[in-house]
N, C-alpha and C positions, 0 to 999 in steps of 0.2 A: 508915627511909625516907630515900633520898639529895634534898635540895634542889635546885632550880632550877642553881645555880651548881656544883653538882657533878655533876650529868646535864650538863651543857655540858662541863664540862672532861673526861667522861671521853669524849668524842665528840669533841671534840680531838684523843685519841692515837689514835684511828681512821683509818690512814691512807684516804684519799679518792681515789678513781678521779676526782672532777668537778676534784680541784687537780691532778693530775699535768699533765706536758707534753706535747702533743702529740709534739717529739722523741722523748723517753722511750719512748711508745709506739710508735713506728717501728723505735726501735733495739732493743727485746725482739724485735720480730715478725719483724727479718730475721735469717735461720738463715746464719752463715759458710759459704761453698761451698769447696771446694778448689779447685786450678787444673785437675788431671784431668779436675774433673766439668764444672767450666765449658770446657774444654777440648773435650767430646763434645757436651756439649747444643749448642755453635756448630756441631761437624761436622752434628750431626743436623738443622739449619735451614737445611743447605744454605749452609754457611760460606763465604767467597772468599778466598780463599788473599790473605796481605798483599802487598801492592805488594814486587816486588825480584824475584819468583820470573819465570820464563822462562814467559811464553806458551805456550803449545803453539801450534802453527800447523794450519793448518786442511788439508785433506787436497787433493789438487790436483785432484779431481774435484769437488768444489765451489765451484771458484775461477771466474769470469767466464771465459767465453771469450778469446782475443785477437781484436783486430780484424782486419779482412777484407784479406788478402793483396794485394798489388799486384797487378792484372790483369797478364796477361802480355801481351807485345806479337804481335805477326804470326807474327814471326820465331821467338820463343822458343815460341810455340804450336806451330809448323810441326815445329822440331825436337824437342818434346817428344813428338807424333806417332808421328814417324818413330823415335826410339826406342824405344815400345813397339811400334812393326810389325818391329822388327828384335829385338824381345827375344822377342815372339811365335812370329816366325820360327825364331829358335835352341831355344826351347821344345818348338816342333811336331818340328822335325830333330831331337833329341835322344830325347823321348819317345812321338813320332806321335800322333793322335787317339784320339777314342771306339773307332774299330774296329782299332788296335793293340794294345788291353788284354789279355791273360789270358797264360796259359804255354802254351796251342796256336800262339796267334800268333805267339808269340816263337819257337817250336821251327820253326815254319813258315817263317819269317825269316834261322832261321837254317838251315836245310837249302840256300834260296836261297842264301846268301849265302857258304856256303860252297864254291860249287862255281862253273865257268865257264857259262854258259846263252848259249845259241844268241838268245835274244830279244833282247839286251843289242845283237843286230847288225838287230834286227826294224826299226828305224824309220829305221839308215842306210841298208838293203838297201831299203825299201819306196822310197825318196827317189832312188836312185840309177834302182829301175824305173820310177819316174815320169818320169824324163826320159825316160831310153832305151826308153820303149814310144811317146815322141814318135813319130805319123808323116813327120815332116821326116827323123828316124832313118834309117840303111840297115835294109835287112832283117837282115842279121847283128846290127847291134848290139839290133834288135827281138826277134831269136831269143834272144840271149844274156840279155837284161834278163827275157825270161819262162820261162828256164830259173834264172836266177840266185831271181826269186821264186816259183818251184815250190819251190827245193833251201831255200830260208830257212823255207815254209811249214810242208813236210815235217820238219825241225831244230823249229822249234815246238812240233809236234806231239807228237814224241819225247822231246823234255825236258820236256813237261807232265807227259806219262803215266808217263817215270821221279821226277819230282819229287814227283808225287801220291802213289805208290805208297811211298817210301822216307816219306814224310808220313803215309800210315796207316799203314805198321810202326811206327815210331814212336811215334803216339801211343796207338796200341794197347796197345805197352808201357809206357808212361811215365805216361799215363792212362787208364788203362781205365775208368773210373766220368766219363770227360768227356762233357759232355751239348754241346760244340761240334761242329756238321754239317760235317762232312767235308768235303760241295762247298765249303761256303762257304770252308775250309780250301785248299780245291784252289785254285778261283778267285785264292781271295788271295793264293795262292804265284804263281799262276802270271802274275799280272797285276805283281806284284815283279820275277818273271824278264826281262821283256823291261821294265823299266825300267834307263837306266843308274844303275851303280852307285851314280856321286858322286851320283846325285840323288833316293838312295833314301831316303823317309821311314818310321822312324826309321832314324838311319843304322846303317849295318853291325856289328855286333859280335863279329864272328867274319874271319879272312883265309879266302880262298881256299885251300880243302887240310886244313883244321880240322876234327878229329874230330867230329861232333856224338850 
């Protein structure tokens, strides 16, 4: 049976969790990382890239507006205007309106436009019988003014009904499945013919004499 003093010493070589150092036991419990892994776990917490690297810059749709442009003065308003009614202008002359669209209108345009038409003389003749139907007039020059707009009216007439006509051959052949009305085809050629040329909208695209 071991003694008092020999139960003590041998609890002595017992080593003791209550003497150890609190160090001691920090530095068992932490586990060495590599640089890799500490590497990924920063990525994964949403890491910030170290000071040196370039910004990225931010996209120009999110950037503040600029401030508010100089008002324009009188003058720069007036000719700023006047430039879109003259770029308008060349727009409309070049391509015409809503009712110039499609490839009837354009065939019709150009059957006009290729040929001389008696109309083209409709609004100098009309202007010339307005005088000389004056009764201040002699009666000759009264006679002559209302034979000159019988002979223009009659010329009207005759280039309508061949322009219409050469306009449904035409489009007979070239479109047969067109669901555009014909009057309205007629009309339109025929209200072109008796406008002058230079001041046809859209302008001409074909000369005079041009096969169509």
């Amino acid at each position: 049976m071991c003694t008092g003093r020999g139960w003590l010493a041998t609890l002595a070589g017992v080593p003791s969790l209550f003497r150890r150092k609190p160090t001691d036991l920090v530095e068992e419990s932490v586990t060495p990382v590599t640089t890799d892994e500490a590497s990924a776990a920063a990525q994964s917490r949403g890491y910030t890239p170290a000071k040196g690297r370039e910004t990225p810059k931010r996209p120009a749709a999110g950037r503040r507006p600029a401030g508010p442009a100089k008002p324009l003065t009188k003058e720069e308003a007036r000719e700023q205007r006047r430039a879109a009614r003259a770029e308008s202008a060349a727009e409309f002359r070049r391509e015409g309106g809503p009712r110039d669209r499609g490839p009837e209108r354009l065939l019709a345009r150009n059957v006009v436009d290729s040929r001389r038409t008696v109309g083209t003389w409709f609004f100098g003749g009309a202007l010339i019988v307005l005088v000389g139907s004056n009764q201040a007039m002699p009666p000759i020059v009264r006679l002559l003014s209302n034979v000159l707009w019988g002979a223009l009216a009659l010329g009207v007439v005759i280039d309508s009904v061949l322009i219409s006509r050469k306009i449904k051959k035409l489009v007979r052949e070239r479109y047969p499945k067109s669901t555009e009305r014909l009057g309205s085809l007629y009309f339109y050629a025929i209200m072109r013919s008796i406008t002058f040329r230079k001041m046809r909208a859209p302008a001409p695209r074909v000369n005079i004499g041009d096969k169509i």
